[in-house]
N, C-alpha and C positions, 0 to 999 in steps of 0.2 A: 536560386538564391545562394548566395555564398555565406563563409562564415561567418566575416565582416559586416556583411548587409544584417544578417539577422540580430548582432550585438547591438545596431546603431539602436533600440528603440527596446531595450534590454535593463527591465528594472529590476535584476536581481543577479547580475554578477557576482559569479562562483567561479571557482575553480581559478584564484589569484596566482600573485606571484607575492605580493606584500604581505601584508599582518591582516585576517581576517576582520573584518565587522560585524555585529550584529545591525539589519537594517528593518527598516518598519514596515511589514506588509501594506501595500498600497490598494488593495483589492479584500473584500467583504471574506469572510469563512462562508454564510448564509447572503443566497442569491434569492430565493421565492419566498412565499409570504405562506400565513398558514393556508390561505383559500388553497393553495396548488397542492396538497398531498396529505396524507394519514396525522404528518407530527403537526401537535398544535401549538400553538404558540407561544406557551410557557417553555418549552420541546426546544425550539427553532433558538427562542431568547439563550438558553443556555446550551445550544450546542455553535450560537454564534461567541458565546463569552468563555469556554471552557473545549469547543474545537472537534468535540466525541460528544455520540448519544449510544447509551446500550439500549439494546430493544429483548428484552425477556422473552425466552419460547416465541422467537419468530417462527422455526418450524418445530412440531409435534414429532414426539418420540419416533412414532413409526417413520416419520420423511427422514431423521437422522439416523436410524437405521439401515435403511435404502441411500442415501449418500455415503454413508460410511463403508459399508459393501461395493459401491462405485470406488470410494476412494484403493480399497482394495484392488478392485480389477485392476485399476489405472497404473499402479505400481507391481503388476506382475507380470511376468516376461521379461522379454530383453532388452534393455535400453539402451544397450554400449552403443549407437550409431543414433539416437535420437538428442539434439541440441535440446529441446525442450526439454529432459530430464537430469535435474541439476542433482549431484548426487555429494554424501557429504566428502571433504576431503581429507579424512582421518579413517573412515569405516568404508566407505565406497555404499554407505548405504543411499537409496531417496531420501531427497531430502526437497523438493520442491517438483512441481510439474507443471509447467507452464503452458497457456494457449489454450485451455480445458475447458472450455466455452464450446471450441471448435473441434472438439475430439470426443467428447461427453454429449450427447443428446439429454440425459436427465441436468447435467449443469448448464446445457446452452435453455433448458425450459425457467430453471431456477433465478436464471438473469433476467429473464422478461417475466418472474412471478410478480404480479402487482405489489405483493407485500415488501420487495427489492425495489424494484423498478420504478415506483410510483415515491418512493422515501428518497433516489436520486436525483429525478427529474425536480424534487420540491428543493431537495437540497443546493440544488447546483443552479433552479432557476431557470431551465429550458430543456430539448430534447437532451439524452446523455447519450454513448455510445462506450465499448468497451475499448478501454485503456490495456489493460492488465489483468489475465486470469490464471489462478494458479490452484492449484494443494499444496497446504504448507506437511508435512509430516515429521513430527517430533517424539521418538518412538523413547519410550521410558528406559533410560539408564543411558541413553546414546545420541541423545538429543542436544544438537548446538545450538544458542541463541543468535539474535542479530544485535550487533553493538548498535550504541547510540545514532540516530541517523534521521533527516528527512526524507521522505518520499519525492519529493518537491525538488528538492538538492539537485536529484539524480537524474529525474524526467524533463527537468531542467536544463541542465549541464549537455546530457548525452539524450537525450529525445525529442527536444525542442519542445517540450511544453511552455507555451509562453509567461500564465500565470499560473496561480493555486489556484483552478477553478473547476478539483479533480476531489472526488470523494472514496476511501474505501470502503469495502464492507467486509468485514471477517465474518465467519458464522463459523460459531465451533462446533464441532464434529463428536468430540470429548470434554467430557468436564474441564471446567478450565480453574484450579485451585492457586490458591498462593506461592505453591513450592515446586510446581510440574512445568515453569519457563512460561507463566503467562504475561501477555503481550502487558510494557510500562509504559506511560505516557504524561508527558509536562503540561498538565490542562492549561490552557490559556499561550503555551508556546507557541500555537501559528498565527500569532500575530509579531512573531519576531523570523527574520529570515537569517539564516546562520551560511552568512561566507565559511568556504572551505578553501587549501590550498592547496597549490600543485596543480599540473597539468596532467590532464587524463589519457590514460595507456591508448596506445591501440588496443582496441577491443578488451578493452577493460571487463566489459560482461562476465567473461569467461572466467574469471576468476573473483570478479564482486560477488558474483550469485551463491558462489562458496562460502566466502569470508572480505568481507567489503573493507577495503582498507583505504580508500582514494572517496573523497566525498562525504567525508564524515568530521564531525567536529574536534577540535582538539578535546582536552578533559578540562583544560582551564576555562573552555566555552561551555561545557556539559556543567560544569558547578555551578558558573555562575546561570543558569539556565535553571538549575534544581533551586537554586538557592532565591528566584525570583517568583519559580513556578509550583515548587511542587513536583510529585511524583504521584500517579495514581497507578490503581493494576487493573487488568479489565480480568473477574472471578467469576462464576458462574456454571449454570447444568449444561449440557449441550443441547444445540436448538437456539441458543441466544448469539445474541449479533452485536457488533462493534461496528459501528460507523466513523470515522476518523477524516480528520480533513488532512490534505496530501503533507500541510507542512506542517503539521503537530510530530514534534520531536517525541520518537517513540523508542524501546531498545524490550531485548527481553533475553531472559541467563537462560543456563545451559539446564536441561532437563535429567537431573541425577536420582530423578524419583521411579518408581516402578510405576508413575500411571502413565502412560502414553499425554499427548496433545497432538490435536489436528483440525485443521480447521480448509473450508472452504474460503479462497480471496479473492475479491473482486475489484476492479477501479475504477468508475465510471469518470467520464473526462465529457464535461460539457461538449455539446458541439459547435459551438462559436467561441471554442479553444483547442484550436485542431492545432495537431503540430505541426515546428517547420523544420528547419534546417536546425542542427543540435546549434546551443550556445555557447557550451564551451568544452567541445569535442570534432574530430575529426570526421569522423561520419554517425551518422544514428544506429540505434541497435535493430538487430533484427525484428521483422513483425511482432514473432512469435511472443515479446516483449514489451514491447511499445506499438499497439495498431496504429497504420496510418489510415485506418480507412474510415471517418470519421463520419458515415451512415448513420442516421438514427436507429437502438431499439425500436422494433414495434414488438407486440404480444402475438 
């Protein structure tokens, strides 16, 4: 399929050459009903109206101790010659570590924990498969945030996801406070889809996963977006999870505190929304990034 072919049937045109739009999601946040999984349906109602659900102490102290200790391993040693570890670009410290699914044996069990597994497949409405796996690492006093931006924009543009029909899950590793870069978000924005401009780099990855400067909203789009929506912050002990839908407009500031943030992220991507051909890029990004292999989870 070529890049042409996949634009023809293409409801969310990004990456323009004009004056950006906001367009009107054509496709549900919430795909299953409460019968399919854990959330009930007060749960579902208001994670279809406001786009996030937190789930308190999804795991117990001791399981995020034992993640947290993995998050460590994962980040020691040598990574200069591994793609997968994105590192910052002011400190050369980690700063993300992608494909952890598949390199982690306790994070590949974590993805198919019912108490995951069973909240995507509801969310999304049929089997799911992994998207996107990472560590985020946001080490106190040195910690960068991610400016304003969809999820959606980008899996979109350069992945070929065809709709929003992709959920995350963050599960924090560390307290997550008001003043330590915890993750912001425009409740009720993924029902708006936010054109961006410009044409995308070759291999843009390589330098988005740093500092994303291509695919992101102007500020005249981020106001008007705040000023329609709201800002919420997602706070909390560690152990608790953030569910967010792909195109809820999120961003988070730079961590100048002495407490660290870290969190576990997952993306699950329906399976009857596999990807194709990027939409508005020259080739797709590496697996390690966007899986193309669009398998069901089993347990």
């Amino acid at each position: 399929m070529t890049l042409t072919d996949t634009r023809v049937d293409d409801s969310y045109p990004t990456r323009i050459t004009g004056k950006p739009e906001h367009l009107p999601r054509t496709h549900p946040t919430v795909w299953g009903t409460e019968a399919d999984g854990p959330l009930d349906g007060a749960t579902l109602a208001n994670h279809e109206a406001r786009g996030y659900t937190v789930v308190d102490q999804l795991l117990s102290p001791g399981e995020v101790q034992t993640y947290w200790q993995e998050l460590v391993r994962l980040s020691s040693g040598d990574h200069r010659d591994d793609e997968r570890v994105i590192t910052e670009a002011k400190t050369g410290e980690v700063r993300s570590i992608f494909d952890v699914h598949e390199t982690s044996e306790l994070i590949a069990e974590l993805v198919r924990d019912p108490r995951v597994l069973d909240r995507a497949r509801q969310i999304l409405g049929s089997e799911v498969y992994i998207h996107q796996s990472r560590v985020n690492y946001m080490p106190g006093f040195k910690g960068t945030g991610f400016y304003w931006h969809s999820d959606f924009e980008t899996w979109h543009a350069e992945d070929g996801m065809p709709a929003p029909r992709a959920v995350s899950c963050s599960i924090a590793l560390t307290d997550n406070y008001p003043f330590n870069g915890g993750l912001m978000v425009m409740p009720g924005s993924q029902r708006t889809f936010v054109q961006c401009a410009g044409e995308t780099p070759e291999n843009n990855y390589k330098s988005s996963l740093k500092e994303q400067r291509v695919g992101v909203p102007s500020e005249e789009d981020i106001t008007k977006l705040a000023a329609e929506y709201g800002i919420d912050q997602f706070t909390g002990q560690a152990g608790s999870a953030l569910w967010f839908d792909s195109n809820v407009m999120h961003g988070s500031a730079n961590n100048i505190t002495p407490y660290p943030r870290s969190n576990i992220f997952v993306v699950f991507n329906s399976v009857e929304n596999a990807l194709r051909e990027p939409f508005a890029a020259i080739e797709p990004r590496p697996a390690f990034i966007a899986g193309r292999d669009s398998t069901p989870l089993t347990r």
